[in-house]
Residue frames as qw, qx, qy, qz and C-alpha x, y, z in Angstrom:
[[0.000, 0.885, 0.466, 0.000, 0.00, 0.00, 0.00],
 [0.246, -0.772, 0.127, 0.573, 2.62, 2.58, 1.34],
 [0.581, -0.001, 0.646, 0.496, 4.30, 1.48, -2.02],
 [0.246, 0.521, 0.749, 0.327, 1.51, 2.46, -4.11],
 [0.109, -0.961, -0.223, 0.125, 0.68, 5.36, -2.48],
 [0.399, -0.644, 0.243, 0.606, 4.18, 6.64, -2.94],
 [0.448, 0.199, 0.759, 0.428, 3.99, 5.79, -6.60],
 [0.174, 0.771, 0.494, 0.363, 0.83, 7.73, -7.32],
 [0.107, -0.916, -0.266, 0.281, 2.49, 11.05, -5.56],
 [0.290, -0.419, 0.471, 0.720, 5.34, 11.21, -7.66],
 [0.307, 0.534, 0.747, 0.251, 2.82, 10.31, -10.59],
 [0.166, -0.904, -0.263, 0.294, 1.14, 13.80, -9.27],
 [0.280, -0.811, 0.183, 0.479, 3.95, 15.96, -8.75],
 [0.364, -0.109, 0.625, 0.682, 5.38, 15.13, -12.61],
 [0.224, 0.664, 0.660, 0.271, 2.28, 16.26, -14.05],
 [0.008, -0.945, -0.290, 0.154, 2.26, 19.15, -12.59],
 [0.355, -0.556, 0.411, 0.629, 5.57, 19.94, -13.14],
 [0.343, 0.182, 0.740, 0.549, 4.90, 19.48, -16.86],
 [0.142, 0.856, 0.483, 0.117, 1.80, 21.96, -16.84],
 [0.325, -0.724, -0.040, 0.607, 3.70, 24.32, -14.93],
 [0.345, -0.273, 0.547, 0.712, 6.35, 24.18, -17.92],
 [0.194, 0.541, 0.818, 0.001, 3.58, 23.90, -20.24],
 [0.082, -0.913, -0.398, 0.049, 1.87, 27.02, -19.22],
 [0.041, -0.911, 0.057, 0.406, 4.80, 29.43, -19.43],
 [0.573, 0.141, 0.762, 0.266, 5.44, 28.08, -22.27],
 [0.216, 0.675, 0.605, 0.363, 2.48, 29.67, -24.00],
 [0.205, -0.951, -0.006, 0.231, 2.50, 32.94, -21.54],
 [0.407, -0.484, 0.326, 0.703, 6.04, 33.02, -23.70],
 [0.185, 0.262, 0.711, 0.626, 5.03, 32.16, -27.13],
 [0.021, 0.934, 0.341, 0.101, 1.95, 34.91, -26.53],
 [0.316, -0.816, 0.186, 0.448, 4.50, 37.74, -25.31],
 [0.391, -0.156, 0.704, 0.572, 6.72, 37.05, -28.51],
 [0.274, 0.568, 0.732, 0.256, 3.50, 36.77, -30.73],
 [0.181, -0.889, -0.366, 0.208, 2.20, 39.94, -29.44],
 [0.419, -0.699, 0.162, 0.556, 5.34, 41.60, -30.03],
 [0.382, 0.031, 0.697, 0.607, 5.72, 40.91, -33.25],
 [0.147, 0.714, 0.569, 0.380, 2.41, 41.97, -34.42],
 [0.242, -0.922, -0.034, 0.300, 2.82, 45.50, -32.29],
 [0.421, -0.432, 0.471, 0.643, 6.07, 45.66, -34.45],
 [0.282, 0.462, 0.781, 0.311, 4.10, 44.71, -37.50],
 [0.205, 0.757, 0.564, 0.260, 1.63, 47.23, -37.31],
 [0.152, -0.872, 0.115, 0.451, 3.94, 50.35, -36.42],
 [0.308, -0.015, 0.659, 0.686, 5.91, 49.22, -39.50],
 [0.181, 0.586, 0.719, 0.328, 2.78, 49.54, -41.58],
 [0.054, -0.889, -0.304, 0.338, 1.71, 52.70, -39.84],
 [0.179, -0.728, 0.297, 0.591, 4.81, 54.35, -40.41],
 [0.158, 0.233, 0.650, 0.706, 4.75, 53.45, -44.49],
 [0.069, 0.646, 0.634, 0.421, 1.40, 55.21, -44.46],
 [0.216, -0.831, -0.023, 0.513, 2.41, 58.12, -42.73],
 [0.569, -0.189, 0.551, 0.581, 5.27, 58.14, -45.32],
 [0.320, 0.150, 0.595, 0.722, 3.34, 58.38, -48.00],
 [0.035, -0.885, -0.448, -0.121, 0.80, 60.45, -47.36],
 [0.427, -0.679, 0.118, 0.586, 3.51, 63.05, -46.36],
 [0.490, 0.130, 0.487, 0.712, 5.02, 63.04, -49.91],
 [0.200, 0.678, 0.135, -0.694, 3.82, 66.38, -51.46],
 [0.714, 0.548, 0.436, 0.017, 2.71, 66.58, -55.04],
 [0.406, -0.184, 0.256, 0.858, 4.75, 67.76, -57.67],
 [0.238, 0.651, 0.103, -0.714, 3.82, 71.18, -59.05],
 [0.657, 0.593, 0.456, -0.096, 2.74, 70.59, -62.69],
 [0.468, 0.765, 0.212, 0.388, 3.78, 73.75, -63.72],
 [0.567, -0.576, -0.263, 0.526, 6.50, 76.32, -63.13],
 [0.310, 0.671, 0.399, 0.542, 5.88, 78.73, -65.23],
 [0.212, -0.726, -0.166, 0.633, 7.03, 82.40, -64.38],
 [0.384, -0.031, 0.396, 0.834, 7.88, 85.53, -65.94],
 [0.155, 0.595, 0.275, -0.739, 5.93, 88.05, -68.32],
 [0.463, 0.318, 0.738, 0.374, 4.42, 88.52, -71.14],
 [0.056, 0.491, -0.042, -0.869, 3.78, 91.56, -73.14],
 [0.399, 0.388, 0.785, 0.273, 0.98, 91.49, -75.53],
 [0.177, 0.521, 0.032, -0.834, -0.41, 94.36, -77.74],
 [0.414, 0.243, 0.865, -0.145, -2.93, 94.69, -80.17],
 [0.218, -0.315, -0.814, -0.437, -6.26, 94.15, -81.56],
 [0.228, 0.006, 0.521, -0.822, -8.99, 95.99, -79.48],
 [0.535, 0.115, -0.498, -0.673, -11.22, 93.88, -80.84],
 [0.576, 0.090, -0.738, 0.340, -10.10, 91.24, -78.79],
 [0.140, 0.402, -0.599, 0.679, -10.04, 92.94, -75.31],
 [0.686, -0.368, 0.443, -0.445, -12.91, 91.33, -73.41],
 [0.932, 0.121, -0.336, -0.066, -12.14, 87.75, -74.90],
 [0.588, 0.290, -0.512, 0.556, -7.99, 88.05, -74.02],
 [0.297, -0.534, 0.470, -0.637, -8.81, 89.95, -70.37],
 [0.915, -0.078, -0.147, -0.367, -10.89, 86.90, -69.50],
 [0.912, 0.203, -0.319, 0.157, -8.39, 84.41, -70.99],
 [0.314, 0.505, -0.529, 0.606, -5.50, 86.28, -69.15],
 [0.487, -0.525, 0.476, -0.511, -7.27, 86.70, -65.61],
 [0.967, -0.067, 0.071, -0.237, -8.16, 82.94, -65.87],
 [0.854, 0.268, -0.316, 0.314, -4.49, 81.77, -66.66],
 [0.135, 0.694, -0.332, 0.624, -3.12, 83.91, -64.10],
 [0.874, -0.320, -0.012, -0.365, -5.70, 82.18, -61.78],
 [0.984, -0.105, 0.040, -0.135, -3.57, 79.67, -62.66],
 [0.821, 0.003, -0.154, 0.549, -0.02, 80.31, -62.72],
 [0.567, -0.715, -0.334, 0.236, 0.52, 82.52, -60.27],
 [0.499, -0.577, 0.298, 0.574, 4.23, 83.40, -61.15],
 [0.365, 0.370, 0.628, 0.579, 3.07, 84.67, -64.75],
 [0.011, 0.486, 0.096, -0.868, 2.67, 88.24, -65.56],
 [0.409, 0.440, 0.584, 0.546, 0.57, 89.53, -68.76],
 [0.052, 0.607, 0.223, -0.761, 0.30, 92.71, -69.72],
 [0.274, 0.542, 0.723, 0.328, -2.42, 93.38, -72.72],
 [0.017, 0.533, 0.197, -0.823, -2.43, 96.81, -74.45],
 [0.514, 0.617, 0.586, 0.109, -4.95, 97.81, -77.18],
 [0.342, -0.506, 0.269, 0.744, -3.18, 99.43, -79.85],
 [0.708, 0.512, -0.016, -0.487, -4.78, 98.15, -82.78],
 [0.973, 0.132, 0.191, -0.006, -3.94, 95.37, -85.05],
 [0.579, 0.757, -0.113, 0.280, -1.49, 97.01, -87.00],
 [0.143, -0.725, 0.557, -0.379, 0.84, 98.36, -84.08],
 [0.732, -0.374, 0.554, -0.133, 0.71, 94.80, -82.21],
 [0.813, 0.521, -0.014, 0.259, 1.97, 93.18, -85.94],
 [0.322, 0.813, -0.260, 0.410, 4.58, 96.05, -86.23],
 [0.555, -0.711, 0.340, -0.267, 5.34, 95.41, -82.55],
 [0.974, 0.154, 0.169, -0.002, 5.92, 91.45, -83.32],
 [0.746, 0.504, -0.126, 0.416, 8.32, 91.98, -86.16],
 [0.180, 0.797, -0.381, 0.432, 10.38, 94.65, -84.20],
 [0.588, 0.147, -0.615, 0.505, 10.64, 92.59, -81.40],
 [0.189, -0.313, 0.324, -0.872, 8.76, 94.53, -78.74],
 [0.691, -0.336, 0.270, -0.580, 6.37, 92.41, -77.46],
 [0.373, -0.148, 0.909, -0.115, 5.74, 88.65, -76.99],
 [0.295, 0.561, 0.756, 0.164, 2.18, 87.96, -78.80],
 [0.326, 0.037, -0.197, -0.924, 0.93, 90.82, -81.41],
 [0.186, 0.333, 0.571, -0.727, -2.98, 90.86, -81.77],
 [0.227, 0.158, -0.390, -0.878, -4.58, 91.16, -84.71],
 [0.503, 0.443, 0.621, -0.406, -8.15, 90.82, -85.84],
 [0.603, 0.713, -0.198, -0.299, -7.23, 90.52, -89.50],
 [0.961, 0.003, 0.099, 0.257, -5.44, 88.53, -91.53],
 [0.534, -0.634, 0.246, 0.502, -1.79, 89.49, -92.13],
 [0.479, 0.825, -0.072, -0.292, -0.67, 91.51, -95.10],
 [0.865, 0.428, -0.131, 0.227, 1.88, 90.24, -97.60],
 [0.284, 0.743, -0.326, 0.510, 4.47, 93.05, -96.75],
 [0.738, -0.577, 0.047, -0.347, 4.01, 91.40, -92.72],
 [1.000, 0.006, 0.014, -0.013, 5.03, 88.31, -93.36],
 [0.171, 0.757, -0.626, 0.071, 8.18, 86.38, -92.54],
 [0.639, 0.143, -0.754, -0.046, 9.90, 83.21, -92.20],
 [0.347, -0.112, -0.705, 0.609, 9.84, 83.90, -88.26],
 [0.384, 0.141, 0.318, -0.855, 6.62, 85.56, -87.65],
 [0.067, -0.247, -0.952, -0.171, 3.84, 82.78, -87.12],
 [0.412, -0.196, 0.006, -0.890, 0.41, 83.14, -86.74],
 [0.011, 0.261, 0.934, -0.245, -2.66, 81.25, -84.66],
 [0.305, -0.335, -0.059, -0.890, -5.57, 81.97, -85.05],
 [0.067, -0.256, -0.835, 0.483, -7.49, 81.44, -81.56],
 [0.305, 0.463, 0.674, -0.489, -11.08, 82.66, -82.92],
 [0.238, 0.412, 0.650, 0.593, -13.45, 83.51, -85.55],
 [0.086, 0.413, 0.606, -0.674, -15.61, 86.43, -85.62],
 [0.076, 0.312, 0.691, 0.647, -18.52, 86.85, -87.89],
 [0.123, 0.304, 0.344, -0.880, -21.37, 89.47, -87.59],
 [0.204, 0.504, 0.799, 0.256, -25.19, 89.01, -89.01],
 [0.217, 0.045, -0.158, -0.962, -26.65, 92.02, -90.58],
 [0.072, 0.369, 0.894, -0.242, -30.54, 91.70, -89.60],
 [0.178, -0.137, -0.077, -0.971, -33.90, 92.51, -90.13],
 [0.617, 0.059, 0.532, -0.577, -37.76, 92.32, -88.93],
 [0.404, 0.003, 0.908, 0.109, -39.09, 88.85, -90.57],
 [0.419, 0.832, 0.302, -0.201, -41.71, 91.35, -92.74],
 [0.220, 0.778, -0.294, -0.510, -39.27, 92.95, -94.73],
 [0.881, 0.456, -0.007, -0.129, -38.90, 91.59, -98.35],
 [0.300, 0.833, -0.465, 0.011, -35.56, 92.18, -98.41],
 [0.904, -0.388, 0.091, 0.157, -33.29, 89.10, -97.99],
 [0.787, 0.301, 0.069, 0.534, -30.02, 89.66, -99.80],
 [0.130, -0.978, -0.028, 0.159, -27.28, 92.88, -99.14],
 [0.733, 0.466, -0.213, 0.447, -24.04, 93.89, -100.69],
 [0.444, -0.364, -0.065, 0.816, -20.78, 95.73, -98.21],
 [0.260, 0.200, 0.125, 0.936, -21.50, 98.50, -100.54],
 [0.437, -0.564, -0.524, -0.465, -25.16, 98.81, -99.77],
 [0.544, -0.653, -0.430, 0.304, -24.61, 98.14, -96.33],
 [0.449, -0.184, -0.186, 0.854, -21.98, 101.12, -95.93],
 [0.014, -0.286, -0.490, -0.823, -24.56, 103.27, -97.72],
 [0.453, -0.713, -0.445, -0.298, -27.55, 102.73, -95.69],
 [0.591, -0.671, -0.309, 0.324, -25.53, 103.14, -92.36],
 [0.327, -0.131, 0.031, 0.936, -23.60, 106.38, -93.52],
 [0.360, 0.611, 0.551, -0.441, -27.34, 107.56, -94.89],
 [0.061, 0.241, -0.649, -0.719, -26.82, 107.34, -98.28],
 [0.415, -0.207, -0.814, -0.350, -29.51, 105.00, -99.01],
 [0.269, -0.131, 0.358, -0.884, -32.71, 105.92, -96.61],
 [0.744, 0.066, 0.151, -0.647, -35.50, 104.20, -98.12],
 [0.600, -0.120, 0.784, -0.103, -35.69, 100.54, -98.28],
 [0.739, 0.628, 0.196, -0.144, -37.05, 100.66, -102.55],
 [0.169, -0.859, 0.482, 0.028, -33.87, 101.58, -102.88],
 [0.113, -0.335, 0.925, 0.138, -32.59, 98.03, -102.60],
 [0.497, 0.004, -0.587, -0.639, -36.21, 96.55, -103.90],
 [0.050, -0.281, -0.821, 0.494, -37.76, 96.27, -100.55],
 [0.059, -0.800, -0.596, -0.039, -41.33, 97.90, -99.84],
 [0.162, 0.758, 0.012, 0.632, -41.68, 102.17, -100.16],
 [0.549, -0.834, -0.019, 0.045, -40.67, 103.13, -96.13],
 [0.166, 0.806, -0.470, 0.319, -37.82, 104.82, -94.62],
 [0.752, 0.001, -0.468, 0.464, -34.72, 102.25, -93.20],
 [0.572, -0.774, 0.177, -0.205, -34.56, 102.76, -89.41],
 [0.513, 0.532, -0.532, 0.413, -30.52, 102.32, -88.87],
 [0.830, -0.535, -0.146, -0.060, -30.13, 100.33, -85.68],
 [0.646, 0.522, -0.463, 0.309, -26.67, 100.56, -84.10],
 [0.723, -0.513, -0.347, 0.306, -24.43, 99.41, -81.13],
 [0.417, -0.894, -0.061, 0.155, -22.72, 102.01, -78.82],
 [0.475, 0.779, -0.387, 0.135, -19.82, 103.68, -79.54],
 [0.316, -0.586, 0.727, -0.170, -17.41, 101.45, -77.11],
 [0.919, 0.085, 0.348, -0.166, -18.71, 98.12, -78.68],
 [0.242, -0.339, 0.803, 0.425, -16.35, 96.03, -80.32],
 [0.518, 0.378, 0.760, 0.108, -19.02, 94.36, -82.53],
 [0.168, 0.963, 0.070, -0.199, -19.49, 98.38, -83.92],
 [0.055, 0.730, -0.588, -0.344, -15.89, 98.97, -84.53],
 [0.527, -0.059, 0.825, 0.197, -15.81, 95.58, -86.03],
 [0.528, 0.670, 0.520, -0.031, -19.01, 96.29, -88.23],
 [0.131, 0.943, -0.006, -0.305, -17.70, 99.54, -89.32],
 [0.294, -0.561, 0.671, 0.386, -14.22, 98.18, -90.11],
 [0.467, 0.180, 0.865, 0.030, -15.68, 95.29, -92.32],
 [0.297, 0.799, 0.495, -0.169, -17.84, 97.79, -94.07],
 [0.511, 0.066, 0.160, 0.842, -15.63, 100.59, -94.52],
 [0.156, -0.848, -0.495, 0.102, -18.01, 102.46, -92.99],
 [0.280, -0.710, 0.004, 0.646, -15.17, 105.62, -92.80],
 [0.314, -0.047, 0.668, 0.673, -14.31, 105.63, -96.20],
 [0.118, 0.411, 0.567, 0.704, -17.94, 106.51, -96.46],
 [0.249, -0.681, -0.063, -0.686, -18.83, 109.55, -94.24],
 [0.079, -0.148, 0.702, -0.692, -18.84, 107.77, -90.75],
 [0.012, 0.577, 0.783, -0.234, -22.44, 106.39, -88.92],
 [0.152, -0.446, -0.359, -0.805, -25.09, 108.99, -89.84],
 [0.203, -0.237, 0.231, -0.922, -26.99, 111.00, -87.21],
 [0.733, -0.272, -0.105, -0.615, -30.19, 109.63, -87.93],
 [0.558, 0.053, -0.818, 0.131, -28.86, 106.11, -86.43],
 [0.535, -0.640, 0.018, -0.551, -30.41, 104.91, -83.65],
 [0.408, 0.364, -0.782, 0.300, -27.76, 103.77, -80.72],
 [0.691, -0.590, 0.052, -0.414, -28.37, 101.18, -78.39],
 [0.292, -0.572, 0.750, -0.160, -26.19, 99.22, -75.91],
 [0.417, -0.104, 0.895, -0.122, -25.53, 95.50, -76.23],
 [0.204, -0.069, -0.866, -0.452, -26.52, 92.75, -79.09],
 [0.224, 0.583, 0.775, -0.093, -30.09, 92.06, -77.32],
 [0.359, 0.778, -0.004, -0.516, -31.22, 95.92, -77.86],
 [0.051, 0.352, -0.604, -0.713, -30.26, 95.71, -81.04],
 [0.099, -0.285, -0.917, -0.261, -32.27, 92.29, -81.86],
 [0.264, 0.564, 0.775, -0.107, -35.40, 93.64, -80.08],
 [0.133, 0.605, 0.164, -0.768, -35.18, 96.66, -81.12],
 [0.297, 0.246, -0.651, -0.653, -35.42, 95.02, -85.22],
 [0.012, 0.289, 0.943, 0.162, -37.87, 92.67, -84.05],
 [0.031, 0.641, 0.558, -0.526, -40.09, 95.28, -83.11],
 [0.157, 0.646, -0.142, -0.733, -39.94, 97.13, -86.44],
 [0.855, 0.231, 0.464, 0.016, -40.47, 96.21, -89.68],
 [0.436, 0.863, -0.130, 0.220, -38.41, 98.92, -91.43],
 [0.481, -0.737, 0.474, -0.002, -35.24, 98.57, -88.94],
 [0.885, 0.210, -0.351, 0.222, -31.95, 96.84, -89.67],
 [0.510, -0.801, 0.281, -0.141, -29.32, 95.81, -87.44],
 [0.586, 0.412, -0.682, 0.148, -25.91, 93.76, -86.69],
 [0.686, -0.576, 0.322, -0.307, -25.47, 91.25, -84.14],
 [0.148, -0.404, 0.902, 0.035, -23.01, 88.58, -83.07],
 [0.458, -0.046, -0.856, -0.237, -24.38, 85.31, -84.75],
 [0.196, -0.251, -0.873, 0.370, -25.54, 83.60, -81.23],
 [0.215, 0.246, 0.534, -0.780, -27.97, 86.39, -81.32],
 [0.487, 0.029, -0.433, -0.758, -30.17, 85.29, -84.53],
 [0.240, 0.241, 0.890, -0.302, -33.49, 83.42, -83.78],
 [0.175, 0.499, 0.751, 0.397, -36.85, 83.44, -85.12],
 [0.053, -0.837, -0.406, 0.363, -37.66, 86.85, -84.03],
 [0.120, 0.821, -0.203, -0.521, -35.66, 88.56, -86.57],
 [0.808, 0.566, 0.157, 0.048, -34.46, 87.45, -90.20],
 [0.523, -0.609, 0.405, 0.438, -30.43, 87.32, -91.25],
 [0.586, 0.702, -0.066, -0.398, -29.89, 88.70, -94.58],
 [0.846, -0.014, 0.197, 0.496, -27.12, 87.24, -96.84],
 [0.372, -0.740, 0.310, 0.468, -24.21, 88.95, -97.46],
 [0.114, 0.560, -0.613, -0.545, -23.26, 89.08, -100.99],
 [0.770, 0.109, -0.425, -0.462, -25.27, 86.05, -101.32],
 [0.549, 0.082, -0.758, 0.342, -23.49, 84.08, -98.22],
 [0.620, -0.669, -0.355, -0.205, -25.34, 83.03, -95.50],
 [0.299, -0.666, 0.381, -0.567, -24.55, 83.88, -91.68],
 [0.924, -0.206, -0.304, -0.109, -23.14, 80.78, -90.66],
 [0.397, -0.742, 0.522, 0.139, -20.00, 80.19, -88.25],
 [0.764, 0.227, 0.440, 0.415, -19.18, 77.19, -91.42],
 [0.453, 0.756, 0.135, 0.453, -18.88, 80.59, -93.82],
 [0.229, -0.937, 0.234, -0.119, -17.17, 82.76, -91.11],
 [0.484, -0.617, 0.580, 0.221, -14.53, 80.40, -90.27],
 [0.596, 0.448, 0.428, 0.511, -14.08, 79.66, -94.36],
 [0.311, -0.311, 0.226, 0.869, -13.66, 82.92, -94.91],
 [0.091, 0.296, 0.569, 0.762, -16.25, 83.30, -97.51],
 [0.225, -0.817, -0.478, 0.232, -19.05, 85.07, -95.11],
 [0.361, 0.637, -0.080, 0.676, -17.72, 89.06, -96.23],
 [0.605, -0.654, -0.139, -0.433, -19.07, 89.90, -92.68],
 [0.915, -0.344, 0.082, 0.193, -16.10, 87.83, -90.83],
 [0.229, 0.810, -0.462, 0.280, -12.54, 87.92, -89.66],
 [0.784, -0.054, -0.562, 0.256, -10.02, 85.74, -88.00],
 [0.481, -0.838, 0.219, -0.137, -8.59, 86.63, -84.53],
 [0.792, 0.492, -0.246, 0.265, -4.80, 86.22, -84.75],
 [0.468, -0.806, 0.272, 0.239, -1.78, 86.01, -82.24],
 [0.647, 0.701, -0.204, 0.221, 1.13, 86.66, -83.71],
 [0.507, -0.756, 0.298, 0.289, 4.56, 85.91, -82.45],
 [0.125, 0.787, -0.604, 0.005, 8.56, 85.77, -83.25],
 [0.912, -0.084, -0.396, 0.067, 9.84, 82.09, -83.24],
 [0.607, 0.267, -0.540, 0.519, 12.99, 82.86, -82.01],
 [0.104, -0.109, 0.611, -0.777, 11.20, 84.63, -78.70],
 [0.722, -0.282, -0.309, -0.551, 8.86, 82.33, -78.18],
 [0.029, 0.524, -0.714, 0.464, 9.09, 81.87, -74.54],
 [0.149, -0.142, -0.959, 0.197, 7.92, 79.16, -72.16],
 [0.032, 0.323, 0.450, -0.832, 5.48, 81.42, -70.48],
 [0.500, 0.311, -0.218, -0.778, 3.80, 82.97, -73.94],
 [0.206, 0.052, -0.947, -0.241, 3.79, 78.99, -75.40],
 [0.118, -0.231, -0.891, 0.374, 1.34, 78.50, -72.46],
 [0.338, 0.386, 0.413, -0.753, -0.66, 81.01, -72.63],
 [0.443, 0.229, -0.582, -0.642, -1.73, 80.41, -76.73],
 [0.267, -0.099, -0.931, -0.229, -2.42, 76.73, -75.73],
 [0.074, 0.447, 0.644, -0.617, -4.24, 77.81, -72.89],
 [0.443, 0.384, 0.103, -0.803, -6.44, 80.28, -75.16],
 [0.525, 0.111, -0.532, -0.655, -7.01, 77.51, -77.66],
 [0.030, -0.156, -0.960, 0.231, -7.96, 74.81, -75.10],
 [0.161, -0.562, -0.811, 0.035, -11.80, 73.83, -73.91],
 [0.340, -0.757, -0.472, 0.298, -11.60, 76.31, -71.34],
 [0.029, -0.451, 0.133, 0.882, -9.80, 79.46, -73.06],
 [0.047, -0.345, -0.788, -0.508, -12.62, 78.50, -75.65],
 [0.172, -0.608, -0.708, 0.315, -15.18, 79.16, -73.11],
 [0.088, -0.585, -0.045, 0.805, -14.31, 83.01, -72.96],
 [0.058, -0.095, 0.500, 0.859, -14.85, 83.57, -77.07],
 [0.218, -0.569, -0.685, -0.399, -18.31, 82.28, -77.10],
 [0.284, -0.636, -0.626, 0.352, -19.18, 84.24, -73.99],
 [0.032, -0.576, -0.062, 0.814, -18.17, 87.13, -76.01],
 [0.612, 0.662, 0.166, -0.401, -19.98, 86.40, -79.18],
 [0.225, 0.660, -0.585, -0.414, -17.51, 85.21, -80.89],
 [0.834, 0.320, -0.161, -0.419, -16.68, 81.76, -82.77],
 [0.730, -0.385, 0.543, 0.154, -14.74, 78.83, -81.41],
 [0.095, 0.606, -0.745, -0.263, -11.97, 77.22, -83.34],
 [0.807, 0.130, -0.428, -0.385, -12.45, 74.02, -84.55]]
């Protein structure tokens, strides 16, 4: 018995000794585990700290100035286009004076500016192997009337005639016997100096007196829908069914015939530069005025996107 009984307490006392061992055993292999992952996921953290930290690279580092002159023809399209790149490159300067087409050419060739202006096309005597052109719009004007008047057809020579008051009385051009009401836009209107240029409106006498001026392309439209003797000129975007768009030498008022060239009523918009100073700064701004969004600015001034 004593035997037995001694037997089964050593029997005992090895088991437990084996849990004991056992058991911190695992209380190691968990302390190890544990560590590891806590190592684990400060690794990880600290890569995604990392990279969120990284700072984007700047696109663009475009600086410097630019010196354009001109085309006042141009000047709410190119303010626009300029505040709106500036918007966007910060460290870019433009400075945009209206001189007229001719002086922002002449400017070009001598070397005085960066981009000339012009709202014509370039004369023979202009041209050179190093003065390019772009042209970054179209602009085409529709000589109107009220949807009563017979007339449908008008020549430049006619037109310069009625609006200098040569020509007074609509029989005249084989319309009905009444006197032509002469509808025009303010003297600060680019579509006006545009019409007038196009016409050669100085060459014969200047606008006549009797003309009635009103501000902005709608007055103009209502003021010919509301008449049936009245003519007028508006930017294309402004013809609907309330007034009637004559042809022009026999060519309709389309932006297809304005940017062809064969609309008489139309003219390109033109930057003009110097290859050899054609700087990082100016490069950007051209692409920028022919993109989507320096597009955006020509129709909001009546003019005619590029293709």
């Amino acid at each position: 018995m004593r035997l037995k009984r001694l037997v089964a307490l050593c029997m005992v006392g090895a088991m437990a000794l084996s849990f004991a061992g056992c058991s911190k055993n695992e209380k190691n292999n968990a302390k190890t585990n544990g560590n590891t992952t806590e190592t684990t996921n400060k690794t990880e953290d600290s890569t995604s700290t990392d990279t969120t930290a990284q700072p984007a690279e700047d696109s663009s580092n475009l600086s410097g100035t630019v010196v354009i002159t001109g085309s006042t023809s141009v000047d709410k399209i190119l303010n626009d286009m300029i505040d709106e790149f500036q918007a966007i490159n910060p460290d870019v300067t433009i400075n945009y004076t209206g001189t007229g087409s001719s002086a922002g050419i002449a400017d070009t060739i001598a070397g005085s500016n960066d981009l000339g202006a012009s709202s014509r096309e370039l004369k023979d005597e202009e041209k050179a192997d190093n003065v390019k052109e772009v042209v970054f719009a179209h602009d085409g004007i529709a000589v109107i009337t009220n949807p009563a008047n017979t007339v449908t057809d008008i020549s430049v020579e006619n037109l310069a005639k009625i609006y200098s008051g040569e020509i007074t009385n609509w029989n005249q051009l084989g319309g009905n016997d009444a006197p032509i009401v002469i509808v025009s836009r303010e003297g600060a209107s680019g579509t006006r100096s545009a019409f007038e240029e196009l016409i050669k409106l100085e060459d014969a006498g200047g606008l006549t007196e009797d003309a009635m001026v009103v501000e902005g392309n709608g007055n103009v439209q209502t003021s010919v829908a509301g008449n049936e003797n009245a003519i007028g000129y508006v930017s294309f975007s402004f013809i609907d069914d309330t007034v009637k768009a004559l042809t022009v030498e026999s060519v309709e008022a389309t932006a297809e015939n304005a940017k062809a060239g064969s609309y008489p009523l139309s003219r390109p918009f033109l930057f003009v530069y110097d290859e050899n100073n054609y700087t990082a700064q100016t490069k950007a701004f051209v692409e920028f005025a022919l993109s989507e969004d320096g597009q955006s600015y020509v129709e909001a001034h009546g003019g005619i996107k590029i293709d």
